[in-house]
N, C-alpha and C positions, 0 to 999 in steps of 0.2 A: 603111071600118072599119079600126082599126088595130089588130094585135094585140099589138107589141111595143111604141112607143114613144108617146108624150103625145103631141096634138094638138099642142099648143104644141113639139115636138120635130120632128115630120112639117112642122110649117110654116117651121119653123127650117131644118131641110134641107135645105126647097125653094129657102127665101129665100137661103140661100150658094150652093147650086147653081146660081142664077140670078145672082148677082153673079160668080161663076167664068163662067160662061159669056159673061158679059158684059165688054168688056176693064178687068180688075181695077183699074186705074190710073182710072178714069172713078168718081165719085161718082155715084151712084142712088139718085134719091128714094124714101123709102117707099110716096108713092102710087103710082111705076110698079111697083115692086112689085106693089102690091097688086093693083092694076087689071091685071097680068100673067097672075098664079097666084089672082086673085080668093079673096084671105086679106082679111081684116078691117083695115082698115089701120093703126088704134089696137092693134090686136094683133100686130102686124108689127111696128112700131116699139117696142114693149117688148120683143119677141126679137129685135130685133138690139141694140136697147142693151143687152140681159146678154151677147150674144156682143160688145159693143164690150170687157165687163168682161173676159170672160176672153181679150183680145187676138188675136180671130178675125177681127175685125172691124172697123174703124174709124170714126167718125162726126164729119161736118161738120155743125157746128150753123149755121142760115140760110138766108136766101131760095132758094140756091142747095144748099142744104145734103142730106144724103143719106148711103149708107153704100157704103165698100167694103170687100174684103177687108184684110187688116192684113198678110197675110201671102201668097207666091205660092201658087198652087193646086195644085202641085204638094207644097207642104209642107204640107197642111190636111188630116188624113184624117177622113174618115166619123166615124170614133170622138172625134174629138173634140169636133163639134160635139156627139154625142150624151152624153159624158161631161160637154160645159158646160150641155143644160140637162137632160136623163132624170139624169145623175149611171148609174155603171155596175153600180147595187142591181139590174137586172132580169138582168143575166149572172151573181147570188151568190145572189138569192132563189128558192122554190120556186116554180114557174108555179102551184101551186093554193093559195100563199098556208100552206102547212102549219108550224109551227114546228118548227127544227132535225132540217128535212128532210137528207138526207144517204144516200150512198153507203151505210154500215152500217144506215140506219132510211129508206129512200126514200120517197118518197111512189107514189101509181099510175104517174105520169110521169115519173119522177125518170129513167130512163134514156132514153126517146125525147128528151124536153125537153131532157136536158144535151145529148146531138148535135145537135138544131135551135140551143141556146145558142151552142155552140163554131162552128158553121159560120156562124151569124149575126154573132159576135166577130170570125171571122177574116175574113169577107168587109168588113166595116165597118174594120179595121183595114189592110187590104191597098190598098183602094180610096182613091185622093186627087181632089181636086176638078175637078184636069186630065183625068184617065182621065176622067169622064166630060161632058166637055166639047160635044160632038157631039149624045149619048143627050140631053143636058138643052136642047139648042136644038131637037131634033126634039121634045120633050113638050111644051116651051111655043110651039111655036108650036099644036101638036095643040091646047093650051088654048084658044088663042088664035080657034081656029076651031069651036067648041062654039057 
């Protein structure tokens, strides 16, 4: 269950963190993908092609064809894959959905949630695709043996 970001954003995630992990210069098909992190593989391939749009990503169309990072993994952080497809409305909107919630008119949450917000922002800001490089060969292969 996700409480922060879109299915389609958890799987996007997964899928760059898996091309990071893997040597970034190599083109990777969507079905290994798929068949890796066991994502849908017709849904896989339309999230990497909007991250091909917003230059995260890259894609060789053909038999051989597949995706890699666009850019080194060291310069790709957390926050932007989530800015190209969640957009960054869930670190400005209220968590209970209240209208022009705010600091002078909060909602019940407005104080616990803005700290979970900001420690959520900063940790996905801080973090680039290198850092966790190791962490994401040790959970797919964990997948891999389910």
């Amino acid at each position: 269950m996700t409480v922060i970001f879109s299915k389609k954003c958890e799987y996007g995630l997964q899928a760059v963190l898996y091309l990071a992990a893997k040597n970034n210069s190599v083109v990777i098909s969507s079905e290994e993908i798929s068949d890796k992190l066991n994502i849908p593989k017709e849904f896989i391939s339309k999230i990497l092609q909007g991250l091909t749009e917003s230059g995260l990503v890259y894609s060789k169309k053909g038999k051989s064809g597949g995706f890699a990072l666009a850019k080194e993994p060291k310069k790709i952080r957390l926050i932007d894959i989530v800015t190209a497809i969640d957009g960054l409305g869930m670190f400005d909107n209220c968590v209970l959905g209240f209208p022009q919630c705010s600091p002078d008119h909060p909602c019940p949450l407005h104080e616990k949630w803005g700290a979970l917000r900001t420690n959520a922002y900063n940790m996905l800001t801080e973090e680039t695709l290198d850092q966790l490089k190791e962490k994401t060969l040790k959970k797919i292969g964990y997948i891999g043996h389910k």
